[in-house]
C-alpha positions in Angstrom: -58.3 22.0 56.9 -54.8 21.4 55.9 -52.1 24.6 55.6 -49.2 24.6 54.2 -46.0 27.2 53.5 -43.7 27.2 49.9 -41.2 29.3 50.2 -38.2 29.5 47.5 -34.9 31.3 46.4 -33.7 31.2 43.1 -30.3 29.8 43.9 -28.0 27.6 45.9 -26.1 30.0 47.0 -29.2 31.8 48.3 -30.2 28.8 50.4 -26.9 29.3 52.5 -28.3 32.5 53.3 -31.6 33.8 55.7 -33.7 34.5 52.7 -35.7 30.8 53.0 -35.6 31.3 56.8 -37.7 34.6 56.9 -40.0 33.7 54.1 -41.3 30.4 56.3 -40.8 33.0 59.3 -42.9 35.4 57.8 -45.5 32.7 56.7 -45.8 31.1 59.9 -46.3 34.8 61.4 -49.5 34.9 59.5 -51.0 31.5 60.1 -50.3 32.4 63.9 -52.4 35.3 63.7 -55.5 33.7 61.1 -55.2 30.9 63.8 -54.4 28.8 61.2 -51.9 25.6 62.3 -49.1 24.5 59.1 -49.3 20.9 58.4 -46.1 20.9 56.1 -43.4 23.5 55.0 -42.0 23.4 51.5 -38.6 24.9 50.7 -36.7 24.8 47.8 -33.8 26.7 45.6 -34.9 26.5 41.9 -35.3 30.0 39.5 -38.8 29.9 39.1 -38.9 31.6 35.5 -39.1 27.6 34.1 -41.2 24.8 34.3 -39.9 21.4 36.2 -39.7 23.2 40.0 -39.2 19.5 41.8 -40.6 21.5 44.9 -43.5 23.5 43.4 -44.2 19.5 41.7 -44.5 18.1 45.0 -46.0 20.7 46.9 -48.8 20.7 43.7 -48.7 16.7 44.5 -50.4 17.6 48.0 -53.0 20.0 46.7 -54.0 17.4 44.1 -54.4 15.0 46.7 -56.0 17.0 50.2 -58.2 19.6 48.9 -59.0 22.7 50.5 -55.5 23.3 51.4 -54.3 26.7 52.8 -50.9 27.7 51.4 -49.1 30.5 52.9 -46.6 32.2 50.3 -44.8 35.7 50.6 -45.3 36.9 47.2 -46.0 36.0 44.0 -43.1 35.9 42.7 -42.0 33.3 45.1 -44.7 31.3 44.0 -44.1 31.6 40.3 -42.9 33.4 37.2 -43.8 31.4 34.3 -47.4 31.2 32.6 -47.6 27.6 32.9 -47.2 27.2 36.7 -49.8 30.4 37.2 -52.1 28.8 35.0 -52.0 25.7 36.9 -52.3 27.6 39.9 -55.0 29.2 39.2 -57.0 26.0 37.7 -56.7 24.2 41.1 -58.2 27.7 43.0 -60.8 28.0 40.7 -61.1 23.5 41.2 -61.9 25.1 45.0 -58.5 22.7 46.3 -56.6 25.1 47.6 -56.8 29.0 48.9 -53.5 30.8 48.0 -52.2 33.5 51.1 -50.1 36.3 49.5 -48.2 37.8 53.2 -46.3 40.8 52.1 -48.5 41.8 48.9 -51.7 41.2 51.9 -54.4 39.7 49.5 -55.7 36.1 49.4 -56.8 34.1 46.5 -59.8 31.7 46.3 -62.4 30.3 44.2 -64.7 33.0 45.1 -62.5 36.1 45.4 -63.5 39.1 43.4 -61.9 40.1 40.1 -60.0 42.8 41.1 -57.6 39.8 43.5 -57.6 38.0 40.2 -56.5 40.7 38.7 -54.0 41.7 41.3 -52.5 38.3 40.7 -52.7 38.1 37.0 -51.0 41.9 37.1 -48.0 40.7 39.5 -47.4 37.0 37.6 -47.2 38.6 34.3 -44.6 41.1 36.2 -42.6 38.4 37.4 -42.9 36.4 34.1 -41.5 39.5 32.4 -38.3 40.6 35.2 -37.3 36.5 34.8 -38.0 37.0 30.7 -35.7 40.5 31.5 -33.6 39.4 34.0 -32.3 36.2 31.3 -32.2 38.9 28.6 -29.3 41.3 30.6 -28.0 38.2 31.7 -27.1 36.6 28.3 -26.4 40.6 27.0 -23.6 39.8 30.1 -22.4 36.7 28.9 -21.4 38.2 25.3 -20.1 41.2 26.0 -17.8 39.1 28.6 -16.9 36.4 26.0 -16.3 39.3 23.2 -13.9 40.5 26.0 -12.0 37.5 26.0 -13.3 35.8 29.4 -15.3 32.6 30.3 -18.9 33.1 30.9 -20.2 30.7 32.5 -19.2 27.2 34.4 -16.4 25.9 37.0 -12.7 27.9 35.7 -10.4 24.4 34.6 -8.5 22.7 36.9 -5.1 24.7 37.4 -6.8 27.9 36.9 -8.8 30.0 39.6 -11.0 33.7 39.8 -9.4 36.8 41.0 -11.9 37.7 43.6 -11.8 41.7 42.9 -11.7 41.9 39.1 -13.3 38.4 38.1 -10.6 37.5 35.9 -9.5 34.1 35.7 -5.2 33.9 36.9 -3.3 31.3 37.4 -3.6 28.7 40.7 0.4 29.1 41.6 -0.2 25.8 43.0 -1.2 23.6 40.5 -0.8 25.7 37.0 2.8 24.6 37.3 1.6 20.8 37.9 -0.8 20.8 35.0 2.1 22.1 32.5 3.9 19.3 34.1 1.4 16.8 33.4 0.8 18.2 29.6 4.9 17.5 29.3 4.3 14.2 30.1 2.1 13.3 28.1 3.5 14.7 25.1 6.3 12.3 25.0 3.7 9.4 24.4 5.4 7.3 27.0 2.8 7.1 29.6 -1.3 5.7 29.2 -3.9 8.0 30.8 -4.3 5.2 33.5 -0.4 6.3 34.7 -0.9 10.4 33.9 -4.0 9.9 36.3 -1.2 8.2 39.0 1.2 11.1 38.6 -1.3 13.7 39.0 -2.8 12.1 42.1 0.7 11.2 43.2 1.6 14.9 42.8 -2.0 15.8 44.7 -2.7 17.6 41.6 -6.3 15.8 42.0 -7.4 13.7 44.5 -8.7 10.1 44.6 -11.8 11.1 46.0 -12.6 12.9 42.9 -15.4 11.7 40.6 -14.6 9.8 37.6 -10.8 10.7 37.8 -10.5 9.5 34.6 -12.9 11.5 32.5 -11.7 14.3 34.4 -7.2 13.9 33.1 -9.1 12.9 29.6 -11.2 16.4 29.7 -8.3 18.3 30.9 -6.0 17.1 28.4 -8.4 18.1 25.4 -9.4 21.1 26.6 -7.9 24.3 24.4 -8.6 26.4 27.6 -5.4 25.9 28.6 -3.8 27.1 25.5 -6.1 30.0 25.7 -8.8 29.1 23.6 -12.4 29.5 24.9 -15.5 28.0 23.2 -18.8 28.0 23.7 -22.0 26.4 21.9 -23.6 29.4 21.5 -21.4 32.0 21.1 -18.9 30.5 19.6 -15.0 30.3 19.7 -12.3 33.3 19.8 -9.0 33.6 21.9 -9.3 34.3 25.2 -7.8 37.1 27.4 -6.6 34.7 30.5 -2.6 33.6 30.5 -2.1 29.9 29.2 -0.7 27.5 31.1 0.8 25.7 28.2 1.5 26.4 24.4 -0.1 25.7 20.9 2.3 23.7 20.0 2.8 21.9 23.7 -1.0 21.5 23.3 -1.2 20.0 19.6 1.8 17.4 20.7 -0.8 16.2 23.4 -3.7 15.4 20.9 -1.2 13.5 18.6 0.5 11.7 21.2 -3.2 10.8 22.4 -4.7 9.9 19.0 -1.9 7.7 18.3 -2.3 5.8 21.5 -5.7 5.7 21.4 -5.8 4.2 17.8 -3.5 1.4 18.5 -5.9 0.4 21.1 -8.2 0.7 19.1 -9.4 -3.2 17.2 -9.2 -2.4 13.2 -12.0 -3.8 11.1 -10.9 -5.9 8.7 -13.2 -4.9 5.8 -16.5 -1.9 5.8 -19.4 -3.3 4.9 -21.9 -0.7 2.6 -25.3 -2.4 4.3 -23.9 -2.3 8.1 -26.7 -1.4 10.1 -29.1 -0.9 7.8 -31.2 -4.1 7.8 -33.2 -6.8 9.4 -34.3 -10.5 9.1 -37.9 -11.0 9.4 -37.3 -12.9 12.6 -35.9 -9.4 14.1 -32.2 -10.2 14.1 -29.6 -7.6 12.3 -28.2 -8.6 8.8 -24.6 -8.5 9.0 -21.9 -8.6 6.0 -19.2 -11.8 5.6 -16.3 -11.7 3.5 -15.5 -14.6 1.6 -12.2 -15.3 -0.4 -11.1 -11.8 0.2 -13.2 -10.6 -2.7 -16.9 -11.2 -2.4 -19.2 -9.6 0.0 -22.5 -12.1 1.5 -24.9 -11.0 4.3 -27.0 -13.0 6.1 -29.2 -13.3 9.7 -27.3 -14.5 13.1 -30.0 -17.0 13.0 -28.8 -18.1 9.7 -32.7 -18.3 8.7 -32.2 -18.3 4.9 -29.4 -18.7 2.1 -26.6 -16.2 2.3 -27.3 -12.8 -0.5 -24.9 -11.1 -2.4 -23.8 -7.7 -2.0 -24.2 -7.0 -5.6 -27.6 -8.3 -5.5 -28.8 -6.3 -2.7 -27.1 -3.2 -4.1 -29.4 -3.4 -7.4 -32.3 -3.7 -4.9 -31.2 -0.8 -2.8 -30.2 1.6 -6.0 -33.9 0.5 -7.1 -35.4 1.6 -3.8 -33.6 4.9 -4.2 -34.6 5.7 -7.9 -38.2 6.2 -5.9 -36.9 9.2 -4.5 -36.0 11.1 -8.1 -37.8 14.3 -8.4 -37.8 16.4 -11.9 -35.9 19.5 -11.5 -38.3 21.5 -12.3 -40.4 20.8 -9.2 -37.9 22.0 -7.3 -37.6 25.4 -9.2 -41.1 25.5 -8.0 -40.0 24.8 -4.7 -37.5 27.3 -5.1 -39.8 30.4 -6.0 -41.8 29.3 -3.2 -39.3 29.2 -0.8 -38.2 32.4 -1.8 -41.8 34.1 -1.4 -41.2 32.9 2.3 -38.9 34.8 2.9 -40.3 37.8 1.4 -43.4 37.4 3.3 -41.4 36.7 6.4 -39.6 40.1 5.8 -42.8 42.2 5.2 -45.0 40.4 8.1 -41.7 41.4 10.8 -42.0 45.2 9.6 -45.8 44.6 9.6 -46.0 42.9 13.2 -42.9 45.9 14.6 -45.1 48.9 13.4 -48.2 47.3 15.2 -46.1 46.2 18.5 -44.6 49.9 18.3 -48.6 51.6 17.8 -49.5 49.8 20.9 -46.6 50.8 22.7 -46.9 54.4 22.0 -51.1 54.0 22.9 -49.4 53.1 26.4 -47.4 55.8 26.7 -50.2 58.2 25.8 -52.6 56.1 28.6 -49.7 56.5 31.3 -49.8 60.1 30.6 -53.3 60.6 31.2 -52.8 58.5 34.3 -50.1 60.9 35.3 -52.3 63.7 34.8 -55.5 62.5 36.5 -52.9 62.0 39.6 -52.2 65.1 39.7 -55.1 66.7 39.6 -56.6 64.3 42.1 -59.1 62.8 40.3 -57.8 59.3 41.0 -56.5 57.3 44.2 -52.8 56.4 45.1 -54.0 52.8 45.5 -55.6 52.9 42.1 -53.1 54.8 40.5 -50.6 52.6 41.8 -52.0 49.4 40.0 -52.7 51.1 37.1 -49.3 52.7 36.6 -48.3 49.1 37.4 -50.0 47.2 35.1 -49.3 49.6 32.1 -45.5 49.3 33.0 -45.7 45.6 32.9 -47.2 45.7 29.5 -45.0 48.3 28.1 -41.6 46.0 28.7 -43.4 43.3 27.6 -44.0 44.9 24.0 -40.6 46.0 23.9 -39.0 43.3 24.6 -41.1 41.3 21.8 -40.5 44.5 19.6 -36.6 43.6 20.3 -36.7 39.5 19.5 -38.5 40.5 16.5 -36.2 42.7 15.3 -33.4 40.0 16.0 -35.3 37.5 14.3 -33.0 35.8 11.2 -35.5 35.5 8.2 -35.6 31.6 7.1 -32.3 30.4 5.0 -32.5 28.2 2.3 -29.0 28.3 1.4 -28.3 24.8 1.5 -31.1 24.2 -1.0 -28.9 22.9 -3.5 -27.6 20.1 -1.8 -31.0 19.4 -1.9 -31.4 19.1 -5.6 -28.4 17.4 -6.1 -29.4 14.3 -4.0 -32.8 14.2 -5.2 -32.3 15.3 -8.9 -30.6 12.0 -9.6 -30.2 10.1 -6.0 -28.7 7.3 -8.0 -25.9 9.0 -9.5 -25.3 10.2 -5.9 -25.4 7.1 -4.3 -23.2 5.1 -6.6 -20.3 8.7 -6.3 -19.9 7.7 -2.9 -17.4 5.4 -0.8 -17.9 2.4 1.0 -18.7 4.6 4.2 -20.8 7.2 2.3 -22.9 4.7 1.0 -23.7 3.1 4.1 -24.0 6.5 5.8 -27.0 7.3 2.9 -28.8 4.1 2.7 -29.2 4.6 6.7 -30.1 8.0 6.0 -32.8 7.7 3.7 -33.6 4.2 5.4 -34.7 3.0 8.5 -35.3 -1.3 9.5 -36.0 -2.4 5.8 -36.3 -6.1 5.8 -34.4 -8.4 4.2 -36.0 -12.1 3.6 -34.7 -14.7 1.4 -32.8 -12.4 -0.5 -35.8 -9.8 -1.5 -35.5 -6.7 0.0 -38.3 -4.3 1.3 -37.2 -1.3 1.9 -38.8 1.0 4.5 -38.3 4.7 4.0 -37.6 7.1 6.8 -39.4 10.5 6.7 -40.0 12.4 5.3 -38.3 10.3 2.3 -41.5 8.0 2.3 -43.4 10.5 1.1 -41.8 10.9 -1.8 -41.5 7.4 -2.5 -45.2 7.1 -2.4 -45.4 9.6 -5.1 -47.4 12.3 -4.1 -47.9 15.4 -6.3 -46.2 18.5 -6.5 -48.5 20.6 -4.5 -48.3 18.1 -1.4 -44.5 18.3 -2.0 -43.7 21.7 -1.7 -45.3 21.8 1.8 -42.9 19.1 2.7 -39.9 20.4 1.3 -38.1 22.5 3.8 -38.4 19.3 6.2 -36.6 17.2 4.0 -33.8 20.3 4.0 -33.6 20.4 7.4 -33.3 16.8 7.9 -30.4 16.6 5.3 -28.8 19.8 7.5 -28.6 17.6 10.5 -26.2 14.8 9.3 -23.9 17.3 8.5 -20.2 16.6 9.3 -21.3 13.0 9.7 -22.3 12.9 5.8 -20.0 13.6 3.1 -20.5 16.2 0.8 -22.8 15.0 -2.0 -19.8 15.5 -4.6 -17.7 13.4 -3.2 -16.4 10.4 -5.7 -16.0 6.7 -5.4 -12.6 6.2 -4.3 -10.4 3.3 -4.1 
C-alpha cells in the first residue's frame, strides 16, 4: 500500500520559513507510529481558497493512478478550502483510492468511515472555505481603505521608490529617485531613443543588464503616473496618491509628448483606410484586401487574385443591404424597455425578499446556540459534543452573513445605455452611412464576422447575437435576447465611436 504526505503554506514567503518542515515532520511522526512507510512527500506554497493548486493536481495525479493510497495531512485546512477540491476529495474516498489521515484534528477518512468523520470533515471544509471567503473579504476591505488613504495596495513599489519598514509608506530610494528624475529630464528634451535612455540608465546602474526585458521595463517606467503621484488601479480606480513624486505634472506630460512624437515618426503611415479592412474573405480562405487606383477609386480583391477586382461602391450597397436585416420597429424596443424595467423591479424586491429570509435563518441560529449554551450549562450535553455543535453553528452563522452582506452590496442591473441600443438598431443604416471611414469599418466588423466575398456577391455572416435578428425572429424570442446584444455593444466601447458621430471629410 502506497502513503504519501501533502503538506502546504499559503505563501512564498511562508515556504522560507519552518511551517512546511513541521507539517511533513508531523506527518512522518504518524506514519512512524501506524507503521506505515511514505512513498512520496508533496510540498507546495499555493493559498488553497482557489482551484488550480499545481501540487494538490499532481499529488491528485497519483491517487488517480495507485489506488488505495494513504495520505498523511495535518489538517484540513492544509488540504483544502474550496468546495471543488473537497468534493473531489471526497469522490476519490468514497471511489475507495485513497484513505485521507487528519494528524492534529486525530480522525481518518475512508470509504467506510462513519458519518459523524464525514461530518467532521464536511464541518471543518466548509470552515476553512468560509475564513479563506473571510479572510479575502478583510483583505480587499484593506486594500480600499489603504488606496482611499492615498497609498499603493498591492504589487512591487516602482523603480526609484522603496517601503519604510515601520510605517509602510512608500519614500523615496535616496539612491536612485535622483537617477530616475534624471532619466525623465532626458527624455523630455526628445533627443535620445529609448534604446540610448535604456544605456544611460544602465550606464548610471540605475538598472542592471541582468534585468528582464530592460526595455519594457524604461518603457513602463516612463509611462507610469506613479511617479507624478498618481495611483491607479482596475478596480478601485484612480485618485492622487499620498507618497512624494519624484518628478512633476508637467515634467511628466513633456515625457509622453516627447515619446508620442518619436514613436509616431517611427511609426509607417498608411497611405489610404480602407472601410472593408478585415472584414472579409475569398472562398478559397485568403483575406480580401482594398487597392487604390488613380487616387480616387477604391477595388478589393483576393491575394490569390481568384476573381475580377469589386468596387467599393458595389460592396457597400451589399453591406448597407446586409445591415437593413438588423432594423427593428421602435416599438419593440419600448417593449423591451418596460421589460427591462420590471427586471429591475423584481431584482429589487427578490434582494429584500432573499435578506429578510438570510436574516430569519440567522436569528433561528442564534436562538439554537442559545439553547446549546444552556444545555452546557446545565450539563445535559458533552464538551466534545458541544464543541462541534457550537462549531458547526458558528460556521453557518458567518456564512449567512457574509451572503447577507454581498447581497446587500449587490448593484441592481443597469440599462442605462439602452439607448445607444435603439439608435443603432432603430435605423442601423442611417447609422452606418453617419460614420467615418474608421467607424464604418469598426461596425461592419462589429456586427460581422468572415462574410464571404466571391465574384463580387457578398454573403454576409452575422456575428451574435446580430444573426438572430437577421433571421427574423419574433418579438417574444427577442426580448429574451436583448440585454446580450447591450452588453455586447458595451464592450467595444472606447474602440467604437459614439453612434452620433457624422461622416467627416
Amino acid at each position: 500500500m502506497n502513503a504519501i504526505i501533502y503538506a502546504r503554506v499559503s505563501t512564498k514567503e511562508q515556504k522560507k520559513g519552518y511551517s512546511l518542515e513541521a507539517q511533513v515532520e508531523s506527518c512522518q511522526n504518524a506514519a512512524d507510529r501506524d507503521g506505515v512507510k511514505i512513498d512520496k512527500i508533496f510540498q507546495e506554497a499555493e493559498s488553497a481558497s482557489k482551484v488550480g493548486r499545481s501540487g494538490f493536481a499532481e499529488m491528485a495525479k497519483y491517487i488517480d493512478s495507485n489506488n488505495g493510497v494513504i495520505v498523511y495531512c495535518e489538517k484540513v485546512d492544509r488540504l483544502h478550502r474550496n468546495y471543488s477540491d473537497m468534493a473531489l476529495i471526497s469522490m476519490m474516498i468514497q471511489e475507495g483510492k485513497c484513505e485521507i489521515r487528519f494528524v492534529r484534528e486525530a480522525f481518518r477518512l475512508h470509504e467506510d468511515s462513519p458519518p459523524g468523520d464525514w461530518m467532521n470533515f464536511g464541518m471543518n471544509g466548509v470552515i476553512a472555505d468560509n475564513y479563506a471567503r473571510n479572510l479575502s473579504r478583510e483583505v480587499k476591505k484593506g486594500q480600499r481603505k489603504r488606496f482611499e488613504n492615498g497609498w499603493k495596495v498591492c504589487g512591487r513599489v516602482p523603480l526609484g521608490f522603496e517601503i519604510e519598514p515601520k510605517t509602510r509608506h512608500i519614500i523615496h530610494d535616496e539612491e536612485k529617485a535622483p537617477l530616475v528624475k534624471k532619466l525623465f529630464e532626458f527624455a523630455a528634451t526628445g533627443n535620445f531613443s529609448l534604446v540610448e535612455l535604456q544605456s544611460l540608465a544602465l550606464e548610471w546602474g540605475l538598472v542592471h543588464n541582468t534585468a528582464k526585458r530592460l526595455s519594457s521595463t524604461i518603457h513602463r517606467m516612463l509611462h507610469n503616473p506613479f511617479y507624478y503621484g498618481w495611483l491607479k488601479s482596475e478596480t478601485l480606480g484612480e485618485k492622487m496618491g499620498a507618497h512624494e513624486p519624484i518628478v512633476s505634472k508637467k515634467l511628466w506630460d513633456e515625457v509622453q509628448t516627447k515619446l508620442a512624437q518619436r514613436n509616431k515618426a517611427s511609426t509607417k503611415r498608411r497611405t489610404h483606410t480602407f472601410i472593408f479592412t478585415g472584414a472579409m474573405r475569398c472562398e478559397c480562405g485568403e483575406a480580401i484586401v482594398g487597392m487604390l487606383a488613380k487616387k480616387r477609386y477604391v477595388y478589393y480583391n483576393c491575394r490569390n487574385r481568384c476573381y475580377k477586382f469589386t468596387r467599393e461602391w458595389d460592396l457597400e450597397d451589399q453591406f448597407e443591404e446586409a445591415i437593413a436585416k438588423l432594423t427593428v420597429p421602435r416599438e419593440l424596443f419600448e417593449i423591451a424597455v418596460n421589460e427591462l424595467k420590471g427586471e429591475r423591479a423584481n431584482f429589487s424586491k427578490t434582494q429584500k425578499d432573499t435578506i429578510a429570509d438570510v436574516k430569519r435563518r440567522i436569528s433561528k441560529i442564534e436562538t439554537k446556540i442559545a439553547k446549546l449554551v444552556d444545555e452546557k450549562l446545565e450539563g445535559r450535553i458533552d464538551e466534545k459534543a458541544y464543541e462541534v455543535a457550537f462549531s458547526r453553528f458558528e460556521g453557518e452563522m458567518e456564512t449567512l452573513k457574509i451572503h447577507e452582506a454581498d447581497l446587500k452590496s449587490e448593484a441592481p442591473p443597469d440599462f442605462s445605455e439602452a439607448e445607444n441600443l435603439f439608435k443603432l438598431l432603430e435605423e442601423p443604416v442611417a447609422v452606418y452611412q453617419a460614420l467615418n471611414t474608421g467607424g464604418k469599418n469598426e461596425f461592419v466588423k462589429m456586427v460581422c464576422s468572415n462574410s464571404i466575398l466571391k465574384n463580387g456577391t457578398l454573403t454576409p455572416t452575422y456575428r451574435k447575437p446580430f444573426d438572430r435578428i437577421a433571421e427574423g425572429r419574433d418579438c417574444q424570442t427577442m426580448l429574451g435576447w436583448l440585454d446580450k446584444v447591450r452588453t455586447y455593444l458595451i464592450s467595444f466601447e472606447g474602440r467604437f465611436p459614439d453612434f452620433g458621430v457624422r461622416q467627416t471629410a
